[in-house]
Each structure stands twice: as C-alpha cells, then as structure tokens.
C-alpha positions as a Markdown table, in Angstrom:
| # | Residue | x | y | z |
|---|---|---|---|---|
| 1 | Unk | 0.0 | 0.0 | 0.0 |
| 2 | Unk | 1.3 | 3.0 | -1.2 |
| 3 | Unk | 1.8 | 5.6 | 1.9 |
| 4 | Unk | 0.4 | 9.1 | 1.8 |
| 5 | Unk | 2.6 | 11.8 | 1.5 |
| 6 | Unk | 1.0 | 15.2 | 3.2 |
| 7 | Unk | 2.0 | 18.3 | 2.0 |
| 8 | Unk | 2.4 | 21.6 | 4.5 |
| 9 | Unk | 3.1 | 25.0 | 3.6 |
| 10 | Unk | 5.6 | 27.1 | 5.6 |
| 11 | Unk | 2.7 | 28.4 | 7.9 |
| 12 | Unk | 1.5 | 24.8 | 8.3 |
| 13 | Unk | 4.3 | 23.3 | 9.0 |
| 14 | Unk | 5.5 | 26.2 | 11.7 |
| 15 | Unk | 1.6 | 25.3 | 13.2 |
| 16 | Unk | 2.4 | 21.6 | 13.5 |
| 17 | Unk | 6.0 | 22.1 | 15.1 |
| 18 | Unk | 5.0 | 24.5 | 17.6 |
| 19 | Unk | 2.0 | 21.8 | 18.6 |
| 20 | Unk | 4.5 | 19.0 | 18.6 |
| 21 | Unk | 6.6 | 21.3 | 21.4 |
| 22 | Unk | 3.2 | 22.2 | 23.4 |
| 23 | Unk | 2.3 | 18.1 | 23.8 |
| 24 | Unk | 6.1 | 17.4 | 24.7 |
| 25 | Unk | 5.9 | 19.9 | 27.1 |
| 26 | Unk | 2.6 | 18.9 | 28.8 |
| 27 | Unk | 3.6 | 15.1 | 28.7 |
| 28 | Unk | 7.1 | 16.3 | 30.2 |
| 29 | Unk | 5.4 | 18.7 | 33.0 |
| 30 | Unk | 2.5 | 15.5 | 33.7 |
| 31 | Unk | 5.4 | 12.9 | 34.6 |
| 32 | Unk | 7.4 | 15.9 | 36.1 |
| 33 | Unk | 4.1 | 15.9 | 38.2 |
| 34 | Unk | 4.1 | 12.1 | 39.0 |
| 35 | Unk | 7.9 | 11.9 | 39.9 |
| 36 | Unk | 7.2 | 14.1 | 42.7 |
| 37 | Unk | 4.2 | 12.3 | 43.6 |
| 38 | Unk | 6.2 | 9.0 | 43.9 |
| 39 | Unk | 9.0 | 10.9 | 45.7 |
| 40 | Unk | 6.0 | 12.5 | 48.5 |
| 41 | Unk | 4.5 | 8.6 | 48.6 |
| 42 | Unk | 8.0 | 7.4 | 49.1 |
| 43 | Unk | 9.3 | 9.5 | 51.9 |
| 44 | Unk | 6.0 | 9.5 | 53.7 |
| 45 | Unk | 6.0 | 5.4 | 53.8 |
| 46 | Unk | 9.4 | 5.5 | 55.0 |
| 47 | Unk | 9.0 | 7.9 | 57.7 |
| 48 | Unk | 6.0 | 5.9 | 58.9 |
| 49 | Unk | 7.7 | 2.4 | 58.9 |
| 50 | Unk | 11.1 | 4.3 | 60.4 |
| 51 | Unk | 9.4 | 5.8 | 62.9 |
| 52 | Unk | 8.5 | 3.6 | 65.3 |
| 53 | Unk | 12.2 | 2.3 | 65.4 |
| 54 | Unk | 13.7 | 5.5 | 66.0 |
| 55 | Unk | 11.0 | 5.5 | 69.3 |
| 56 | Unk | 11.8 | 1.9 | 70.5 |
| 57 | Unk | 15.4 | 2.9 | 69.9 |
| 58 | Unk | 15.0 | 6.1 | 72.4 |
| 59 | Unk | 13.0 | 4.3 | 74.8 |
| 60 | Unk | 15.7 | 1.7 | 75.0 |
| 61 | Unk | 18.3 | 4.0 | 75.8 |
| 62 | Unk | 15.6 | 5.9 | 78.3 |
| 63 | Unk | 15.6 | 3.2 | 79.8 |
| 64 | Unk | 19.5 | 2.2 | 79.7 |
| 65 | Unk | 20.5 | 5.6 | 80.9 |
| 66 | Unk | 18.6 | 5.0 | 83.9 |
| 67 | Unk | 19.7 | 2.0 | 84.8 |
| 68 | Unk | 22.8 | 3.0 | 84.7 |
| 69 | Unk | 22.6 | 5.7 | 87.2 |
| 70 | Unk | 20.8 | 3.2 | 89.2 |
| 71 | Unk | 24.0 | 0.9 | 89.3 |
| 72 | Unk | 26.0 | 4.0 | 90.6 |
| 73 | Unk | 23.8 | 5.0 | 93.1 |
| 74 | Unk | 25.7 | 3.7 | 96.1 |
| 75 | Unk | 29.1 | 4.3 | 94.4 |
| 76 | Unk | 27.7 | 8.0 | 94.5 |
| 77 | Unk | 27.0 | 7.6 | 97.8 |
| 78 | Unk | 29.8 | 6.2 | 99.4 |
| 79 | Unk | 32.2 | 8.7 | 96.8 |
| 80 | Unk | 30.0 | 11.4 | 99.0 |
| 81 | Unk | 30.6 | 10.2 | 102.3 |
| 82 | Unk | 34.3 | 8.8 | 102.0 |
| 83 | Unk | 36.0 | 11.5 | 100.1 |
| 84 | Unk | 33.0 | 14.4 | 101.2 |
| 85 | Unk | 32.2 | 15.1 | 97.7 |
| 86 | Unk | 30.3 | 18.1 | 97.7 |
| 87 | Unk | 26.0 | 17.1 | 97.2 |
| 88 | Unk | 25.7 | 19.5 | 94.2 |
| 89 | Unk | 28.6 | 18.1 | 92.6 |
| 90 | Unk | 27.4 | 18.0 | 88.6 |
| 91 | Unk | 29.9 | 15.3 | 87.7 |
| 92 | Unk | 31.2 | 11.9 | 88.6 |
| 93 | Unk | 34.2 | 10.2 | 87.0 |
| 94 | Unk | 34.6 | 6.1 | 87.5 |
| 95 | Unk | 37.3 | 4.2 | 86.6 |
| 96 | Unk | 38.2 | 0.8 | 86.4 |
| 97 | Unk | 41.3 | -0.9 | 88.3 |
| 98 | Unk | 42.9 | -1.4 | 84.6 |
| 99 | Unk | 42.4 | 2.2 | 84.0 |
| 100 | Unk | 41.5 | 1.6 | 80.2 |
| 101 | Unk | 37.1 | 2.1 | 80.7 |
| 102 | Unk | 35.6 | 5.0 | 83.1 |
| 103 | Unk | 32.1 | 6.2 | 82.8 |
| 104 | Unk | 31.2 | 9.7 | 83.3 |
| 105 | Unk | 27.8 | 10.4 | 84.7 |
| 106 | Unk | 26.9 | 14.3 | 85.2 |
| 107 | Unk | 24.8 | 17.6 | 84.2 |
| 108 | Unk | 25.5 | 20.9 | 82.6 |
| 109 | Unk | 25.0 | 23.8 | 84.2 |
| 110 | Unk | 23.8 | 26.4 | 81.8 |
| 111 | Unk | 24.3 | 30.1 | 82.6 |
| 112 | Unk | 21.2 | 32.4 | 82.6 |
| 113 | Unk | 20.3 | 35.7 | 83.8 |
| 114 | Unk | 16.9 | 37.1 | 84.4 |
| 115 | Unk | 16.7 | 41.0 | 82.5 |
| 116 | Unk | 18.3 | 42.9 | 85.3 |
| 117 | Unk | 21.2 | 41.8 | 84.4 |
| 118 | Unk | 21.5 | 44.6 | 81.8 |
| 119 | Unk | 21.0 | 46.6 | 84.5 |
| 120 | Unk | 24.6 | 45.5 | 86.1 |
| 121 | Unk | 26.2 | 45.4 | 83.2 |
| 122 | Unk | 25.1 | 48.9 | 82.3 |
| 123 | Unk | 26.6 | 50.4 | 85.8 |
| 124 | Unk | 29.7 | 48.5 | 85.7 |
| 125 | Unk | 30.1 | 49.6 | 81.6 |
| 126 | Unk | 30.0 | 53.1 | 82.9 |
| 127 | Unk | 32.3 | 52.8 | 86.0 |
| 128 | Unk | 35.1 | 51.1 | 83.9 |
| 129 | Unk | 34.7 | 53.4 | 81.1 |
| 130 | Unk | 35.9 | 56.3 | 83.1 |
| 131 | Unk | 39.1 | 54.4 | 84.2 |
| 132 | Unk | 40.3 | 54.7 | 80.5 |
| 133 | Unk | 42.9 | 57.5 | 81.2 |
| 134 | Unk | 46.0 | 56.5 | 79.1 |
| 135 | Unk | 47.4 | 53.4 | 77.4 |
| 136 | Unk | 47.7 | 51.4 | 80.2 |
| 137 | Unk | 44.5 | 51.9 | 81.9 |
| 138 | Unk | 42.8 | 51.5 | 78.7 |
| 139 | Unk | 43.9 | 48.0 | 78.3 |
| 140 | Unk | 43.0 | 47.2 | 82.1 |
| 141 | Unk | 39.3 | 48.7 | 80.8 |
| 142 | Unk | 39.7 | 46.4 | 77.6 |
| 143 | Unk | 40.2 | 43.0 | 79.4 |
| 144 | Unk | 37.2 | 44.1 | 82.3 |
| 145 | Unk | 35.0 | 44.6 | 79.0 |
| 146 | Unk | 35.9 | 41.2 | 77.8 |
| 147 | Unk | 34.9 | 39.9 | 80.9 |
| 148 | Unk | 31.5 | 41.5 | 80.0 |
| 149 | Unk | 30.7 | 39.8 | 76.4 |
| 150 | Unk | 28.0 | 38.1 | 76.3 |
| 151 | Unk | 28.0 | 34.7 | 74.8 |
| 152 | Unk | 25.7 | 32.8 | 71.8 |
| 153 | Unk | 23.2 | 32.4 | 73.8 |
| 154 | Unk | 23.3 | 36.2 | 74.9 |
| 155 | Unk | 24.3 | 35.2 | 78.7 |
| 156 | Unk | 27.3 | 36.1 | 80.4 |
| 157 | Unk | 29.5 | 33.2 | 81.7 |
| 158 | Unk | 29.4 | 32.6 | 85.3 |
| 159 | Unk | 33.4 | 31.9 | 85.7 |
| 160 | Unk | 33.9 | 35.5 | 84.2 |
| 161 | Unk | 31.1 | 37.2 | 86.6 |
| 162 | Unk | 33.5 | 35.6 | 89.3 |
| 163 | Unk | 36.4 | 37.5 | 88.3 |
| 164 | Unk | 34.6 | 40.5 | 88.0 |
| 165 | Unk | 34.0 | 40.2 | 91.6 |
| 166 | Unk | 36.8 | 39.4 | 92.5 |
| 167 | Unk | 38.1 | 42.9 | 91.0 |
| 168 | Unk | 35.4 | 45.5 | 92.1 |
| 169 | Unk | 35.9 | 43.8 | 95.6 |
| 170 | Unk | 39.7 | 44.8 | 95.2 |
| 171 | Unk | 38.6 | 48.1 | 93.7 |
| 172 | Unk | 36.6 | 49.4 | 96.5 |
| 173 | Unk | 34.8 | 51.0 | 94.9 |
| 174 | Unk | 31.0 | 51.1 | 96.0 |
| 175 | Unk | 29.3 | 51.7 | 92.1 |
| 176 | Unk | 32.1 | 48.9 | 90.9 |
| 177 | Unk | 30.6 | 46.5 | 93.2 |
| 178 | Unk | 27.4 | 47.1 | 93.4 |
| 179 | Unk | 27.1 | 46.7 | 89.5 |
| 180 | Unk | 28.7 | 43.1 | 89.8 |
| 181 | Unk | 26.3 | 42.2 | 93.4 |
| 182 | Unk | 23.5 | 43.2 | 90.4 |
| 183 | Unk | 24.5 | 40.9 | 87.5 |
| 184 | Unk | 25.6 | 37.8 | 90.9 |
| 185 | Unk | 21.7 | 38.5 | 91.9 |
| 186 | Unk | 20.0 | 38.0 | 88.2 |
| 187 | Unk | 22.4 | 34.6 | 87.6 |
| 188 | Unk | 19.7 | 32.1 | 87.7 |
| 189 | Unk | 21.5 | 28.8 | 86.3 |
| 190 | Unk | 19.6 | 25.6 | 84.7 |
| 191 | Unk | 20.7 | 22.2 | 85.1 |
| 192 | Unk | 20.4 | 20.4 | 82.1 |
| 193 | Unk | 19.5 | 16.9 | 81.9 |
| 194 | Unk | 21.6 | 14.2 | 83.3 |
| 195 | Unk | 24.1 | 12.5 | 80.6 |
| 196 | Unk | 26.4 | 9.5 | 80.4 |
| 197 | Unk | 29.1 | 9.0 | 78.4 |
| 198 | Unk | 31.4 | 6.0 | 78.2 |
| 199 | Unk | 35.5 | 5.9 | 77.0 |
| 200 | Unk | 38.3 | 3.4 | 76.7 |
| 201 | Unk | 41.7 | 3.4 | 75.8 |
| 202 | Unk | 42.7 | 2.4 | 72.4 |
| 203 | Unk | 46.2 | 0.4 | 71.8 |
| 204 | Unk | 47.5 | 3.8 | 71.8 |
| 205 | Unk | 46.6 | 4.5 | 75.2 |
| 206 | Unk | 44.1 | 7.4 | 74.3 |
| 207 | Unk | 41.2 | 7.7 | 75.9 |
| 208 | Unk | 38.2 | 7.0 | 72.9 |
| 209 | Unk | 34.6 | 7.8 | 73.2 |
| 210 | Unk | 32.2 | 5.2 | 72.9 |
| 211 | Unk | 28.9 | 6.4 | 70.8 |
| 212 | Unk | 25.8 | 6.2 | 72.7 |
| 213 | Unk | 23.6 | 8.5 | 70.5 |
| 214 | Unk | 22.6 | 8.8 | 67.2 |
| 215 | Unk | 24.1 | 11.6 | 65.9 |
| 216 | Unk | 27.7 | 10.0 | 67.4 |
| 217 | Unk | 27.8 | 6.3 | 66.3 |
C-alpha cells in the first residue's frame, strides 16, 4: 500500500511544530508531576515504617541511661561520704582498676540571667569606662570589658562574673561593686539533663569515646 505523503506550507508546517513542542511539554510537566508524587509517597512510607524504630530505639536507651545511674547509686553515695564530695557536685568520673574504661555520669549547668542583668552590666560599663585614662588603663578597661561579652546564647559566663567580683571587691569601689552584686543576683543557672558518656583506651593508650547516640555512632 502506497503511503500518503502530506504536504504543509511554511505556515503549516511552523503550526504543526509548535504543537508537537506544546504536547512534549505537557507530557514532560505530567510525569514531572508524577515523579514528585512518587517521591512524597516514598518519603511519607518510609518515615511511617522508620518511625517507630527510631521511638523503641530512644525508649531503649531511656531506659539504659537510667539504669545506669541506678548501678551508681551507692558508688555516688559512698564517693560522698568517704571523700565528702560536695552534694551538688554535677559530675562523677569512674574508673576501672585497669584504667583503660571510666564512665562519666553528670549535668551541665547552663548560665542564665533574668533582665536585670543589663542593668549591672550597664553600671559597671559606665564605671570602667571612666578608668580609660592613658594606654595602660585602657587596656585594664579592655580586658574588664571582655569579661562582659556576652555569649551565643546572649548570657554572660558565670566563671567570668567571678572575676569580675573578685576585681570590684579589690577596687573598693561602692558603684564597681554594686554593679557586679547586680549581674551575681540576676544569675539564675539551669541544670540540664543528666548525661552519660562511656570511654576506653585504644592500643595507643588514648582515651576513645564510645557512641551512645545517634548523631555519634
């Protein structure tokens, strides 16, 4: 059978090209369309079979981290009473008799200060800023202000607060002071929650963490 040969003009031709384009481009978009589709079904079942995993995996070491504090209980105890360990100690280091595996069991103290603090900082800002008299004053005024920055978090560290006071108590002088007493008073620290972290010593004798989280192993 003899095929048919169809004959376009220019103009017809042009037509029929540009139409070709337009049905690529819808067909292209409409599995563009699907792809995503598949990739939304995709994540979405495996976040729902995942899931549950990731739970029974942080129940299990819920459960494990407590325990394990449980097991040091008296060793706490007795660490108190024998070497009078102080109660609010955040941090207890055991060791065994090999000295290659200790377990650390402890909290963080995080440093916050309630908004009077600016108030302290302010006063003591102004009192230290007058001190700046020539070169070596200024850099005296330069390490006080350092003492003052804030960090991340916008809090002052408590271990610099204590230097401060221990330098407006050597001072004397009553605004000096009184500015530090202001920023101590507004220092309300948070304990964060408990943690327990586990190292040994490799064949190099360095002491190796062992991963107990997620993000570590």
């Amino acid at each position: 059978m003899e095929e048919k040969v169809v004959k376009m003009t220019a103009e017809e031709q042009l037509e029929y090209e540009a139409f070709k384009a337009e049905k690529a481009e819808k067909e292209r978009k409409e599995q563009e369309k699907q792809n995503r589709k598949a990739y939304k079904e995709i994540v979405n079942e495996t976040i729902e079979r995942i899931f549950p995993e990731l739970q029974e995996i942080s129940a299990i070491l819920k459960e494990k981290k407590g325990s394990v504090y449980k097991s040091f209980e008296e060793a706490i105890s007795l660490k108190s009473d024998i070497y009078e360990v102080k109660e609010d100690q955040r941090s207890n280091t055991f060791t065994n008799t090999a000295c290659n595996k200790r377990i650390i069991l402890g909290q963080h103290t995080i440093d916050y200060y309630d908004d009077t603090v600016n108030e302290g900082i302010t006063k003591v800002r102004k009192f230290i800023s007058s001190l700046a008299k020539d070169e070596d004053s200024t850099m005296l005024v330069n390490a006080i202000m350092r003492l003052l920055s804030k960090d991340k978090e916008g809090n002052l560290k408590a271990s610099r607060v204590i230097q401060l006071s221990k330098m407006a108590n050597e001072s004397g002088n009553a605004t000096f002071i009184d500015g530090v007493k202001i920023i101590q008073d507004a220092y309300q620290p948070a304990v964060s929650k408990f943690y327990v972290r586990a190292e040994y010593k490799d064949e190099k004798g360095e002491w190796k963490n062992v991963p107990l989280g997620m993000t570590e192993a």
